[in-house]
C-alpha positions in Angstrom: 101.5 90.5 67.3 98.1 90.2 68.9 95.9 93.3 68.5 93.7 92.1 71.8 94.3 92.4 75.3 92.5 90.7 78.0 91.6 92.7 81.1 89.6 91.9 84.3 86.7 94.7 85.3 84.0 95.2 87.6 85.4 94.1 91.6 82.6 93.4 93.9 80.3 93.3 91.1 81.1 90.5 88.5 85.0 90.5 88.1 84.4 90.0 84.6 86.6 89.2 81.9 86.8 91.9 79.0 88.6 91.6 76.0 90.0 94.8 74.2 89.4 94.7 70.6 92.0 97.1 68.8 92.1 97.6 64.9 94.1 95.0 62.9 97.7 96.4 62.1 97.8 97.9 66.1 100.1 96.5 68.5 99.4 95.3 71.8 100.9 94.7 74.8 100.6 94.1 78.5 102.7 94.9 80.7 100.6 93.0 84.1 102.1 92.5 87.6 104.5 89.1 88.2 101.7 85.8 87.9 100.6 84.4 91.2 98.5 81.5 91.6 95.8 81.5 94.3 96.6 80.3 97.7 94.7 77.2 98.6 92.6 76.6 101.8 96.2 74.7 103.2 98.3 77.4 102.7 95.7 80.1 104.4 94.9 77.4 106.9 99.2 76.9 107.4 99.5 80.8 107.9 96.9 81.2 110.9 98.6 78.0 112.4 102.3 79.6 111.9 101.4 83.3 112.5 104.4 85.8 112.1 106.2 87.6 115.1 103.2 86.4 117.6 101.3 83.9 119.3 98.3 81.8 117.2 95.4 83.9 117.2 93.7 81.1 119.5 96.2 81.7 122.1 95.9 85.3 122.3 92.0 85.1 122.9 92.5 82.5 125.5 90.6 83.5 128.8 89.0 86.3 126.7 85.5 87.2 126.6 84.8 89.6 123.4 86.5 90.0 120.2 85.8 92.8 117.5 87.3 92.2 113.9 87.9 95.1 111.7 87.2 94.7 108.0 87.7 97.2 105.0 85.5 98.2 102.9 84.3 97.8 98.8 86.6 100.8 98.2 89.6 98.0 99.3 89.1 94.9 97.0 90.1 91.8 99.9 88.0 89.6 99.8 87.3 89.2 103.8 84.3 86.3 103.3 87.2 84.1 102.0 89.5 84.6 105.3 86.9 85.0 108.3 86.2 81.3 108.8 89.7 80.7 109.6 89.5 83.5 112.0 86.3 82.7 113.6 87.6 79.1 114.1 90.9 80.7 116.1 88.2 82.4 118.3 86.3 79.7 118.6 89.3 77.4 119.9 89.9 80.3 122.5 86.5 79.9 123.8 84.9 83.4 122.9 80.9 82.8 122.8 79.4 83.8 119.5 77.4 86.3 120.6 80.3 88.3 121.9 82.3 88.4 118.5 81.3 91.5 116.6 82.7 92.8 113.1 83.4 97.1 112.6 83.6 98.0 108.5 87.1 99.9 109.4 86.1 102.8 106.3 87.7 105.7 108.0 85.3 108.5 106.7 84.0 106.7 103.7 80.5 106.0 103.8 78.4 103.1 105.5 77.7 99.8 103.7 75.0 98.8 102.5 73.2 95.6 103.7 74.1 93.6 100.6 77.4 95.4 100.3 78.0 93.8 104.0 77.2 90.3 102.6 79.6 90.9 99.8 82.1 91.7 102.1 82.2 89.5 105.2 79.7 86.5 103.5 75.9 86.5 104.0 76.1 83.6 106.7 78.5 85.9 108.7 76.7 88.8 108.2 73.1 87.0 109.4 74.7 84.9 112.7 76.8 88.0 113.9 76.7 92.0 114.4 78.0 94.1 111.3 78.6 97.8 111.7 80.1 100.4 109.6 82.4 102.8 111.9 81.0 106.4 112.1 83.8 108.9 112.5 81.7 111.5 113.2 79.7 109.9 115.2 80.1 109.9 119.3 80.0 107.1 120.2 84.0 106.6 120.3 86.3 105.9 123.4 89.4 108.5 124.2 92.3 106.6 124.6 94.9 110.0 125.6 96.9 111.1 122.8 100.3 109.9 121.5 103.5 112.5 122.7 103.2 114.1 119.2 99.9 115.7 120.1 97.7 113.5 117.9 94.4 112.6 119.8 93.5 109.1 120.1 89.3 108.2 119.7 88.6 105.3 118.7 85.5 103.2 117.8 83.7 102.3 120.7 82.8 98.4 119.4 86.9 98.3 118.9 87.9 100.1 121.8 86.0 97.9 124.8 87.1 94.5 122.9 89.0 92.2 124.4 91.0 91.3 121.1 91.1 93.1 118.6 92.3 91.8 115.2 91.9 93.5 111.8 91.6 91.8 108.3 92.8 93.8 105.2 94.9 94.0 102.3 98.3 94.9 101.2 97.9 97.9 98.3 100.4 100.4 97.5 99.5 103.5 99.2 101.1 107.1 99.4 100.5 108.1 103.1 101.3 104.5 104.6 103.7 102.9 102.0 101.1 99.5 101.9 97.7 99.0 103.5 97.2 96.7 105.8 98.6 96.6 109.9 97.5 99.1 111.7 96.0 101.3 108.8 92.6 99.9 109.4 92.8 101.3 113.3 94.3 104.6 112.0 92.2 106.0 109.7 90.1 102.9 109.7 88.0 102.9 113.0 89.6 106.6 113.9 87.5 109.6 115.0 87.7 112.8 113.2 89.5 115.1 115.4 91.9 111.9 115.0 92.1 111.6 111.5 91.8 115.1 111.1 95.6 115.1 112.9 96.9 112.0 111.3 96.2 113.8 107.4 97.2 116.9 108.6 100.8 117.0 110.8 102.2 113.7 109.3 104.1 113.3 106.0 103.8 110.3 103.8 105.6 107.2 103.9 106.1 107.0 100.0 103.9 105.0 97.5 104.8 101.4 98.0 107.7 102.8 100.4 108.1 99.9 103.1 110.2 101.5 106.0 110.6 105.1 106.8 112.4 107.4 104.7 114.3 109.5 107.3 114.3 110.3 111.0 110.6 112.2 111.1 107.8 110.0 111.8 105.3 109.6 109.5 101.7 108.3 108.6 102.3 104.6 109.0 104.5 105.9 112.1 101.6 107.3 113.6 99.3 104.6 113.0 101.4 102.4 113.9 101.7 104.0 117.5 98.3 104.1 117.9 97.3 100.6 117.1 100.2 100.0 120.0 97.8 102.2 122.6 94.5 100.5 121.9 96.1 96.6 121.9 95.6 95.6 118.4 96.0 92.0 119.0 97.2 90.5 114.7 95.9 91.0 111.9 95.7 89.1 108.5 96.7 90.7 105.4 96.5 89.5 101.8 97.9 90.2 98.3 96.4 89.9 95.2 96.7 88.1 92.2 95.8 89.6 88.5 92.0 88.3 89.3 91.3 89.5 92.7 92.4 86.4 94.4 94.5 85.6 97.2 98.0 85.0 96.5 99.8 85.7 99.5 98.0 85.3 103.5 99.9 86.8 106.0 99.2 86.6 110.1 100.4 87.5 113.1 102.0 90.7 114.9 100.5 94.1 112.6 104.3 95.4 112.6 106.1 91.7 111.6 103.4 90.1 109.4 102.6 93.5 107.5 106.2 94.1 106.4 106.6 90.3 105.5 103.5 91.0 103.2 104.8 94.6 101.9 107.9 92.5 101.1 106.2 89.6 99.2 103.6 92.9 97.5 106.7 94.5 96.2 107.6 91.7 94.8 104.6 90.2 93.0 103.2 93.5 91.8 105.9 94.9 90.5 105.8 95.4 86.7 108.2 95.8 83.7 107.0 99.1 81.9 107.9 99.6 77.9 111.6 101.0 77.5 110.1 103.5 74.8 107.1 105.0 74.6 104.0 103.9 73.4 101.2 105.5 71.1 98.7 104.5 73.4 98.5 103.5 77.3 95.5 102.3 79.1 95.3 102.0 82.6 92.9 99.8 84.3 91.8 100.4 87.5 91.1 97.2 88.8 91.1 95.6 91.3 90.4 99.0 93.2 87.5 100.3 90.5 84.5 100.3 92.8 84.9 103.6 94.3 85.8 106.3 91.9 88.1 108.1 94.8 90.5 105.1 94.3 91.0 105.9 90.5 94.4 108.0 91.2 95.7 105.3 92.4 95.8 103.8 89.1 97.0 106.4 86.9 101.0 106.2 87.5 101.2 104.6 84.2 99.5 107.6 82.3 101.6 109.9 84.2 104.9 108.2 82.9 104.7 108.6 79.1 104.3 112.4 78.1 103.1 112.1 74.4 101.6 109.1 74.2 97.3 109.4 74.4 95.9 108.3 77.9 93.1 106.3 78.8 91.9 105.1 82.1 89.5 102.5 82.4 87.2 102.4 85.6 83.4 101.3 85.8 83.3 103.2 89.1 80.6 100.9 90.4 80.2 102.6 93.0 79.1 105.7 91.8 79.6 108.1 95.0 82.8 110.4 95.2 82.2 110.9 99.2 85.2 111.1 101.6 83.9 112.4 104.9 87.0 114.1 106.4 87.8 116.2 102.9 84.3 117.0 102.7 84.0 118.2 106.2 80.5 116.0 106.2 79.1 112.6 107.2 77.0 110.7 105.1 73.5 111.1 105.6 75.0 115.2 104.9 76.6 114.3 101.8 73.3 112.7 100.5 70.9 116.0 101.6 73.4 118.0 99.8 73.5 115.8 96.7 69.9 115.5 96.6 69.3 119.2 95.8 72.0 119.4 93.3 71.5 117.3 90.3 73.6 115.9 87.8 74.7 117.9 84.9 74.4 115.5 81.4 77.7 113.9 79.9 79.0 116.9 77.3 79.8 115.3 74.3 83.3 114.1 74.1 86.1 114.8 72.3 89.7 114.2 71.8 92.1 116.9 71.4 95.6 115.7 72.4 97.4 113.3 74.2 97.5 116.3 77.3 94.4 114.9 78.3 93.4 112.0 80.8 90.6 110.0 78.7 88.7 107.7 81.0 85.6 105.2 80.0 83.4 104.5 83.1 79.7 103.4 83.0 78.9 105.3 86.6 81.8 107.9 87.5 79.5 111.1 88.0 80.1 113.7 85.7 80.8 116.7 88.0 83.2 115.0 90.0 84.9 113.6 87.0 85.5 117.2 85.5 86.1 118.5 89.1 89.2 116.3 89.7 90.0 116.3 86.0 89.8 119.6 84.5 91.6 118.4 81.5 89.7 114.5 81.1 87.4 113.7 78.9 85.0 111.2 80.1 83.3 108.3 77.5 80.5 106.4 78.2 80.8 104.2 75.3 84.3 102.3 74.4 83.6 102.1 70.7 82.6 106.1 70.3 86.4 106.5 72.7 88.5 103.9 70.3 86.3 105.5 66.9 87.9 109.3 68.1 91.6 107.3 69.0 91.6 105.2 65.5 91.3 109.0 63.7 94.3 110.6 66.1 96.6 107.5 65.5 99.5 105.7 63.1 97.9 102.5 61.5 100.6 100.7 63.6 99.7 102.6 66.4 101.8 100.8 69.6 99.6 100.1 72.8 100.9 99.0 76.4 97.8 98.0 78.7 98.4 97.6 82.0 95.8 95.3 83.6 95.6 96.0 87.2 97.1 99.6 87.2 96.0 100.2 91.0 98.0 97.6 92.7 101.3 97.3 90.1 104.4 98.7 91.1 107.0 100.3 88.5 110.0 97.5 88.4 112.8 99.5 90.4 
């Protein structure tokens, strides 16, 4: 049996290949979503011309005059750059003048992109020839669109709102609150006021992590969103899955109801992963794909959850390094950062492993007081060897491990 395992690390900045070096005598295995090639430029080309549950994307902007295209952000890994071409050719077809095609970074309250994380995200060309913004949900410049019979409040970016189409480009992930991303999840939270997304966290119940349809009579959060994206128009939207390097395996267009469940359906499928029947000594979660924004790292930890007595480790570079999330924080950004400013950093305390109660994690930028804040009981490394050095002294010589490599986006076989 091997004693090395073989993960990817770093999205948005390297996707690098890291091999896990364990002692000799050590077990290792991975337990990694089903394998999926990534699509060719035919097959994404094929699902714009063959869009599910509504018109080609060129016919819907015929006799148009302005299109606005929602993206996500870094804290989603889809990689937009790779998929807007094929879009802006639709639009083009339609006869929509350049000038009048804009793009919104749909982020809910997450923070504002940088200028190079925009070229990372929609492609440097794209970014230079056509207007990139990053939706504000504090800010006021938002249109009110009534609000749905629920009472939830509809504002909505102004760039989306006034657009004659309206398309968004996301991914399929497994989420709590909405069952998948993707759809209408990047109108509601993504280009959402507060007062609306204030509501929409607040009087709605969650859909069930990687839940498809509604459990029950009571609508929920993909309900909700779902109702809303009806109000302003979304026009389609292109979702993706992933395969176990952050590419494309799976392109689905069309209708944000039809072509999101088709991709939920094919997500469910291709991420779901075969756990160990007993339990290991050791599990190690990895956070990728979704391990630039250290908010994103609960996603991943299901499979540390699942084994009681075995030691836990999570592994997230947290590129990012900023634990902001505008609505929970009752702040924008620019807020967040005065705030920050004037408290600094307390230093790394020096690690140690007690028990397998605790959540170990090794990240080179999580900051320590959030760490601690969200994991009273973690223990946060710095340094893999000085983390493995503590684990060699708490465990057996044949100490079992189970890594799974993509943690955020696999999906317990059912």
């Amino acid at each position: 049996m091997s004693n090395t395992a073989t993960i990817h690390t770093r999205a948005w900045a390297g996707d690098d290949a890291l091999t896990l070096t364990f002692p000799k005598g050590w077990i290792v295995e991975t337990y990694g979503p089903v394998e999926c090639p990534r699509v060719t430029e035919a097959q994404i080309q094929t699902a714009f011309e063959n869009p599910i549950g509504s018109p080609r994307i060129a016919e819907l902007a015929k006799k148009k005059n302005s299109a606005a295209i929602v993206v996500d952000d870094l804290s989603r890994p889809t990689p937009a750059a790779e998929l807007i071409p094929y879009l802006l050719k639709e639009l083009v077809a339609a006869g929509i003048p350049k000038r009048q095609i804009r793009f919104v970074v749909g982020g809910g309250s997450h923070r504002p992109l940088t200028r190079d994380e925009i070229d990372k995200k929609v492609g440097a060309d794209v970014a230079r020839a056509y207007d990139v913004t990053s939706h504000n949900f504090m800010s006021g410049d938002l249109r009110a669109l009534g609000s749905l019979d629920s009472g939830l409040p509809i504002y909505i970016d102004r760039v989306v709102a006034e657009a004659d189409v309206k398309l968004c480009i996301g991914g399929l992930y497994p989420h709590g609150a909405v069952g998948f991303g993707g759809g209408a999840k990047l109108i509601l939270p993504g280009v959402s006021g507060f007062a609306t997304m204030f509501y929409f966290h607040t009087f709605y119940k969650g859909r069930g992590h990687a839940i498809i349809e509604r459990q029950g009579d009571e609508p929920d959060n993909r309900d909700a969103a779902e109702a809303v994206a009806k109000v302003l128009g979304l026009d389609a939207v292109v979702n993706v899955t992933l395969n176990r390097k952050r590419e494309i395996s799976g392109v689905f267009v069309g209708d944000f109801i039809q072509a999101q469940r088709a991709g939920a359906r094919f997500a469910l499928e291709t991420y779901s992963t075969q756990a160990p029947e007993t339990e290991p000594d050791l599990v190690i979660a990895n956070c990728y794909p979704l391990d630039y924004d250290p908010i994103q790292t609960v996603k991943a930890l299901w499979p540390l959850r699942r084994f009681k007595n075995a030691y836990k480790v999570a592994i997230n570079p947290a590129t990012d390094g900023i634990c902001h999330h505008g609505l929970f924080d009752r702040m924008d950004y620019a807020q967040f950062c005065k705030l920050r400013a004037n408290q600094p950093q307390r230093e790394l305390p020096e690690p140690k492993i007690e028990g397998p109660r605790q959540t170990l994690m090794w990240s080179e930028h999580f900051p320590v007081d959030d760490f601690y804040k969200r994991n009273p009981d973690g223990v946060l490394f710095r340094d893999w060897d000085a983390l493995l050095n503590q684990l060699i002294a708490k465990l057996p010589a044949n100490a079992r491990v189970a890594v799974f490599p993509n943690a955020a986006i696999q999906i317990p076989a059912r």
